[in-house]
N, C-alpha and C positions, 0 to 999 in steps of 0.2 A: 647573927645569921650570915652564914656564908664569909665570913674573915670579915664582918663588918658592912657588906655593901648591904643597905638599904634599896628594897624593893618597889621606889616611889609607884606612884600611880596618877594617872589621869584620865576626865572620862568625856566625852562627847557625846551627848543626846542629841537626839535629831526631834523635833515636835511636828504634830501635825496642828495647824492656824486653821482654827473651825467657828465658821459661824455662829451665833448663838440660837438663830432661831432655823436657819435652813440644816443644820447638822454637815452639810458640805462646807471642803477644802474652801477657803476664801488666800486669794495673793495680795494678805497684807503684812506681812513681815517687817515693811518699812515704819509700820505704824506701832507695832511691836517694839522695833529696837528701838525709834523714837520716844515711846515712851519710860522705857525702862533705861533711857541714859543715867537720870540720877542714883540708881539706885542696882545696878547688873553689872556698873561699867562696862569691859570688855567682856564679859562673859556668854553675851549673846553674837554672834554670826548669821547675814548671809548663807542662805543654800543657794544651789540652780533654783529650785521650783521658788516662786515668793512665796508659796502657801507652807512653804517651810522653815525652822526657825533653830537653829542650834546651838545649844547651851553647851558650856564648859565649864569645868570645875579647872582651879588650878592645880600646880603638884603638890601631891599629897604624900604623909609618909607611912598612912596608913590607911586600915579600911575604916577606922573611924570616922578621922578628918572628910573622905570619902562621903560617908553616909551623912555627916552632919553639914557639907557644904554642899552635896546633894540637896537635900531639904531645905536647906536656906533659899537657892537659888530657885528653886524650882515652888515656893511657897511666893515669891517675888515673880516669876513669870505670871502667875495664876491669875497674881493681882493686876500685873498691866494689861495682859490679855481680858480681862472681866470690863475694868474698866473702861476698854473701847472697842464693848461688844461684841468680843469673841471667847473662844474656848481653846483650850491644847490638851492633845489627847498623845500620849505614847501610845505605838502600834507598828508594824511594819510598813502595811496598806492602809488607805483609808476604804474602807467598804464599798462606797460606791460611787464616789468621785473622780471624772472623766479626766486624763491627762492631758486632754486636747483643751479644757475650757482652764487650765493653770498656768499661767505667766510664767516664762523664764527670767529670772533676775538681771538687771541691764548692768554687767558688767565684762572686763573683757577678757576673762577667764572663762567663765561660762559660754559668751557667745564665740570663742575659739571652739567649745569642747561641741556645740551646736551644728557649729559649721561643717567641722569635720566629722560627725557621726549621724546629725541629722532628726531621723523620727525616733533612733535607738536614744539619743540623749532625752529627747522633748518626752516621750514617754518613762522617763525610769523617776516617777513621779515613787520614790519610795520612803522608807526613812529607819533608822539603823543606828546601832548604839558601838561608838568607838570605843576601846580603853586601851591604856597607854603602860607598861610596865615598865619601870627601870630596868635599865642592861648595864653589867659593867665595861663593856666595849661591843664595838660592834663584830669584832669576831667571833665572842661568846654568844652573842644575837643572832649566829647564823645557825652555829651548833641547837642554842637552841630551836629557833624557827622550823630545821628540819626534824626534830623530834615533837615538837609540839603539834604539829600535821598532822599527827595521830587522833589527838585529841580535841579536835577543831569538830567532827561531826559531834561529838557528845555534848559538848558545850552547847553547841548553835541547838540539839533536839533542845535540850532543856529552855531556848529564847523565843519559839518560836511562835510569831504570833501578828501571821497575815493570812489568813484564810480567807479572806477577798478581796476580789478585783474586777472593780468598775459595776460594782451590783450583781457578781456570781458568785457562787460557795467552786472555788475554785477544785476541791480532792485535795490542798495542799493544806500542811499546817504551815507552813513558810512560802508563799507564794513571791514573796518581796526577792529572795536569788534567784530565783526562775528569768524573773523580769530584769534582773542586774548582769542575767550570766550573756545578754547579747554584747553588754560593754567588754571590749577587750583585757588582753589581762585582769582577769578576776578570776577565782576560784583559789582551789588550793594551793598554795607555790610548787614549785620544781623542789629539787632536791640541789643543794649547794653545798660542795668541796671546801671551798674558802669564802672569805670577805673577797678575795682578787676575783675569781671564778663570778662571784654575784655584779662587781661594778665593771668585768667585762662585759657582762650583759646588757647594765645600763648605758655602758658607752657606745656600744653596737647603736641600740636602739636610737640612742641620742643623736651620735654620728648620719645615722641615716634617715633623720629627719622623722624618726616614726614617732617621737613624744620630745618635748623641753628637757624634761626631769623626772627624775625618779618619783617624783608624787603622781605622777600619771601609772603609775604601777597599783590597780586597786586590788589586791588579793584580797584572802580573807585573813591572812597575817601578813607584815611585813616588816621587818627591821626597817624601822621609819629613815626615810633618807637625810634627814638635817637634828632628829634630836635620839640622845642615848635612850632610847627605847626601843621596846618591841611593842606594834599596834594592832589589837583583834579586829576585824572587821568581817568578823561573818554574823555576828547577832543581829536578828529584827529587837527595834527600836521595844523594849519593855511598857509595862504598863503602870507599875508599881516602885517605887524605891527600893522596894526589899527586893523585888526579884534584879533590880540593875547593882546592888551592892553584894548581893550574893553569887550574881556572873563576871565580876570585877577580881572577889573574893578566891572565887576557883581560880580564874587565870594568874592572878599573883602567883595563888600556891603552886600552881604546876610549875610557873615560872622560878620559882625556890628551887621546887625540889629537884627539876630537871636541871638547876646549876646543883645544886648539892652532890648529885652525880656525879657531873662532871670532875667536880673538884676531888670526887672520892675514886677516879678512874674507874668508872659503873658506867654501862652504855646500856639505851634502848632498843630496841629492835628496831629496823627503818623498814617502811614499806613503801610501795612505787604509789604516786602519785594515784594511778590508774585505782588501783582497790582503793587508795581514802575516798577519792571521789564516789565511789560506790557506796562505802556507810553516807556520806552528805547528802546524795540522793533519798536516800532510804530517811534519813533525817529532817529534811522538806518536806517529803510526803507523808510523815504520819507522827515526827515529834519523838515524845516520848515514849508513843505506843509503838513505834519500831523495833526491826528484829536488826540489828545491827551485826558486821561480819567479825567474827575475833579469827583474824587472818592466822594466829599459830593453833588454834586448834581446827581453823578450816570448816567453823559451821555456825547457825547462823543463835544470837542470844539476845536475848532482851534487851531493851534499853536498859531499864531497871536494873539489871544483875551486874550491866556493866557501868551504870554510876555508883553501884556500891563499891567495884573494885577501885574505880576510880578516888572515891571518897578514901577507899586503904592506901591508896601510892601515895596519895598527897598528906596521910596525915601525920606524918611527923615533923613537919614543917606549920602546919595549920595553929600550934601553939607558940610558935616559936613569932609569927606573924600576928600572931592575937585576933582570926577570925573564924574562928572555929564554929559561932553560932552564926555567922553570915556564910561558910561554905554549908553546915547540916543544913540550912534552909531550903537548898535542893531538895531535900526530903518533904520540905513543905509543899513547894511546884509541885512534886510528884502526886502526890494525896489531893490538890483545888485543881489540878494541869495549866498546864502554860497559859498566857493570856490565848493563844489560838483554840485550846480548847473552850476556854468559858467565855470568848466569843460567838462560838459554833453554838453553845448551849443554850448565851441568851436568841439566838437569831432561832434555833430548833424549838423557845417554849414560845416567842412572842410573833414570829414570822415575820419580824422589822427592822432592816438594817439600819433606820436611823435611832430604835433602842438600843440597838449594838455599839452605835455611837456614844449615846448617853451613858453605858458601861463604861466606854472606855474614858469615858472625860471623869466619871466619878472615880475610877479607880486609880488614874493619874493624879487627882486630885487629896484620896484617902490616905489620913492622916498629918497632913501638912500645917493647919493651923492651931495647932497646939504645942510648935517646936519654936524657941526665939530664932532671930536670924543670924545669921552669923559674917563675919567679913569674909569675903574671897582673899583669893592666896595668888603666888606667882603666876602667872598664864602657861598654860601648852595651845599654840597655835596650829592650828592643822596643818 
């Protein structure tokens, strides 16, 4: 694949820390990592919120490894969380859990990011699925990053899966970027010339005191500032393994094929920031039932029509990578919908968001105790 470079991968889940019997957010994270030292090592993190808890996998060289260190880890959380009376649910939001009654983590990272931002920090009580793709340099990582923009609302329709906040059926099937887009820098990137052209801009910023480092840059991609990769960040936090190993699965691939191009001097079509951000809109609000814009024919198509194309760009790489039944699984989201929609479904037949809870903790939990464990691999540190 590609003169040999391997397309490693790494992934960050974000969990939500849930009571066992009240179905709300509890700020015990510390009780979490505490118990899961023998047996998670590093693989668990601190967030801001304590009722938050984020797992990692190490690097992987595949979407196998992927999937089976996925389950490993996360059959191991289930367990230290049961143990000391709690639950973790993958989700974007939690349904009806106040931002104001959840603890900030006492460190000084956080209460920097507190300081200077205020009720936008203490409120962005959300939670969001990382993944990390090898780059072979970071000049190739810009190339790509700016063609990958395209493909950043298709992806996130297919994740989408926060359709409440704070006890209201919000109109969003993504409510979790609504509430993230008051933090600065977020959203889609600019469009970048060079690697110089991008750490011009980090120095600017640096120089004049507006951020430390380049990690204060939250898009929803970014050529990570300290390791060779490229990092998605616009997915709400999944429910299920299949559906976080099949949105790992796609971004690898695109990240193939979009070098493959390069290497083969084949270029994408670039479009202005301004219209991606329009399909991402349209993608928040309705998922995969969205009419999303296909800018060269200038009119508006399905989601659906345009994950099939997508599913044709990417596939002559998708064998090459060996996940070809973790990208079709998109096919499967489409046919049960996103965790957003079959939260909407249980909350439409029961009228009870803490059954919507008990969804979410079962289907986080479905399938897990019937896979052995397996050891962790090198760390990707955030």
């Amino acid at each position: 694949m590609a003169e040999g470079h391997i397309f490693t991968l790494g992934v960050e889940e974000e969990f939500q820390i849930i009571d066992a019997k009240t179905r709300d957010l509890v700020s015990h994270v510390s009780k979490i990592i505490e118990g899961g030292k023998a047996t998670l090592n590093e693989s668990l993190k601190h967030e801001m919120h304590e009722s938050v808890v984020e797992m990692e996998t190490g690097i992987c060289n595949n979407i196998n490894e992927v999937r089976e260190e996925l389950t490993s880890l996360r059959k191991r959380l289930v367990k230290v969380a049961r143990e000391n009376g709690l639950r973790v649910a993958g989700g974007g939001t939690h349904p009806f859990s106040d931002w104001q009654k959840n603890n900030i983590t006492p460190k000084e990272r956080y209460d920097k990011i507190v300081s200077d931002m205020g009720d936008v920090a203490r409120g962005n009580l959300i939670f969001g699925l990382h993944v990390h793709v090898g780059i072979p340099d970071r000049e190739e990582g810009i190339r790509i990053q700016n063609v990958m923009r395209y493909f950043l609302p298709h992806i996130y329709a297919l994740s989408t899966n926060s359709p409440f906040w704070i006890g209201r059926n919000t109109g969003f099937k993504s409510f979790r970027q609504e509430i993230f887009a008051k933090f600065p820098r977020t959203g889609i990137p600019s469009y970048f010339n060079s690697v110089a052209e991008f750490d011009a801009y980090v120095n600017l910023l640096v120089k004049t005191g507006t951020m430390d480092n380049a990690k204060k840059i939250w898009w929803d991609l970014r050529v990570h500032p300290f390791y060779p990769t490229i990092e998605f960040r616009i997915c709400d936090m999944p429910m299920t393994i299949d559906e976080t190993v099949c949105l790992a699965a796609i971004m690898q691939s695109l990240v193939a094929k979009i070098y493959k191009m390069h290497q083969q001097n084949t270029s994408f079509r670039s479009y202005r920031r301004l219209l991606l951000t329009e399909n991402k809109w349209r993608a928040s609000k309705a998922g995969i039932d969205a009419n999303l814009i296909d800018f060269g024919k200038e009119k508006e198509v399905p989601f659906r029509d345009l994950l099939e194309e997508l599913l044709h760009f990417i596939d002559d790489v998708v064998d090459e990578l060996n996940c070809r039944k973790e990208v079709e699984y998109a096919r499967e989201i489409m046919k049960m919908g996103t965790g957003a929609d079959r939260q909407l479904a249980v909350y439409h037949k029961t009228k009870s968001l803490k059954k919507v809870v008990d969804y979410m903790i079962s289907e986080t939990e479905k399938g897990l105790f019937d896979i052995p464990a397996r050891k962790t691999t090198k760390r990707i540190n955030k």
